[in-house]
Each structure stands twice: as C-alpha cells, then as structure tokens.
C-alpha positions, 0 to 999 in steps of 0.5 A, a space after each residue: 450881344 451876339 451877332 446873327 446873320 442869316 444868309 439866303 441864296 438867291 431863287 433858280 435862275 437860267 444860269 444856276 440851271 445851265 452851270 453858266 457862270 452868273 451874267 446878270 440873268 432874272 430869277 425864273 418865276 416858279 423860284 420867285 413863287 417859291 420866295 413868295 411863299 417863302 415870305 413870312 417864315 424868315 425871322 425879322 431882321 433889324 438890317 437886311 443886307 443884299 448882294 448887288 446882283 439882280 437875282 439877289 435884289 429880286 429874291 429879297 423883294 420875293 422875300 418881302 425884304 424891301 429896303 434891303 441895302 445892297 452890300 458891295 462887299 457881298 458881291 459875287 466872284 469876278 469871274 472876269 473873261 468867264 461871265 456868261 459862259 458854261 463850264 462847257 464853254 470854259 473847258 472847251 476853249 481852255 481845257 488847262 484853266 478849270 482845274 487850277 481854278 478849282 484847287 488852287 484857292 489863289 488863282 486869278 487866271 481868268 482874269 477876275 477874283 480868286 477864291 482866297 480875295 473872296 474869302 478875304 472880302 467876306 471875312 472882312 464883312 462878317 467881322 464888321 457885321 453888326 449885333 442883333 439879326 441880319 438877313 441877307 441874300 447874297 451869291 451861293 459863293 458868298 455863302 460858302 465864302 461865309 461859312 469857310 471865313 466863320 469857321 476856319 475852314 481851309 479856302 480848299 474846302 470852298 468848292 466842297 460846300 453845296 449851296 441850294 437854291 433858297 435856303 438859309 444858313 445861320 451864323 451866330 457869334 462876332 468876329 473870331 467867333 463864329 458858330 453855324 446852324 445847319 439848316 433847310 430850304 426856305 419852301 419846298 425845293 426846286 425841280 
C-alpha cells in the first residue's frame, strides 16, 4: 500500500511577512480566514501530523484538523542566536554569516541546525511514515526538507524551493520511493 503525505504550510504570520526568522509569532487573521475557508477542500486524512510551532498548531485547528499530533521531528530550523531577527538584522551585525548559511548545506554558524541535519531529520520521518494518507502542516522548511529528501535532491537546491503560504504538497511512495504532486494554494492567495 502507498504512502500519501500532504504537507501544508502554515497561514501568514508577521514573521513570514517581515523575513524575520520565526519566533513563535500567530498566524494573522486574514490567513486563518483563508484556513477556514480552506477547511473542507483537504482530503481525509487516517493521521494528521503537525509541527509544534504555534502557527502550525493554529493553522491545523484553522483546517479544522483538530487532534493533529504534534510531530517533534517536523520541527522547524534551529536557528539558534538568529530567532526572532530580520535578515536585516543578521546581515547588519554579521554581514559574513548569511552567505555560507545560504550555500553551505552543512553550516551551523549561528549556532542552531544545518540544512543537511534538517534534511536528515525529515528523511527520517518520511521513511517511517505510515501507509494510507497523512496531512501535515508543518514549517515551508520542513516542506522544502521534504521535497529535497523525497527526491534526491542535492541539500543545495533547499534554498531554491519556494513555499507559499497555504498550500499543500503531495508526496506518494514509501521510503526510497517517492513521487511529488505539484500542486496549488488551498484558497486564494494571500496579498
């Protein structure tokens, strides 16, 4: 039997619209309207996974996806002394530190997780995940970790995959066979 995990990135927040590196900000409200009407066009699931982060956790509820479990591998980044702050910010006090971190899928320098322990963490899910459908909503990092594990993707190409708010990405397979279905935004976009 065949694997399905449908992975939905969390709503807008003030974070994802400042480029602020995720601190445990909400979901704005015209992005849990969006969820809400969003609500009875996901397919049903037999496990719903979620991402312990409060956006996840209010997008699902959004959803309608009560009595998701959180998922402590489908975390987000540990971007260490970077949490909270713009890219701004990160450039301005170490204007040497966003570059490597950009290209180098094994750096670490800000003190948190690298792009390949990521990759790593969510390869390790994806292979364990059960058969039959999962929805999760989950980090846009944990998508792009996803999609790079599912596919054999260099850990380079992680930075090159765009994550909208609210939309969903399919996977289909078992571990070390995946397929992805290129898909849209749950409702209309997000201005």
């Amino acid at each position: 039997m065949t694997s399905r995990v449908l992975l939905v990135s969390p709503a807008m927040t003030p974070a994802l619209r400042r480029a602020r590196f995720y601190d445990g900000d909400s979901i704005e409200d015209p992005g849990a309207a969006r969820a809400r009407a969003a609500a009875g066009s996901l397919p049903a699931p037999a496990r719903v996974a979620v991402s312990p982060s409060t956006r996840c956790r209010e997008t699902a509820r959004a959803l309608g996806l009560d009595g998701g479990v959180e998922a402590p591998a489908l975390r987000g980044v540990d971007v260490g002394r970077w949490r909270g702050r713009t890219l701004d910010e990160v450039t301005a006090a170490e204007p040497e530190a966003l570059g490597p971190w950009l290209t180098d899928p094994a750096w670490a320098g800000h003190g948190g997780e690298s792009v390949h322990a990521v990759c790593a963490r969510v390869g390790a899910w994806l292979d364990g995940a059960a058969q039959g459908r999962t929805v999760a909503v989950v980090e846009p990092e944990i998508v792009r970790a996803a999609v790079v594990q599912a596919l054999g993707l260099p850990a380079g190409a992680f930075w090159r995959l765009d994550v909208v708010p609210l939309t969903a990405t399919e996977l289909s397979g078992r571990a070390g066979r995946w397929n992805l279905r290129v898909g849209g935004p749950l409702a209309a976009p997000e201005e």
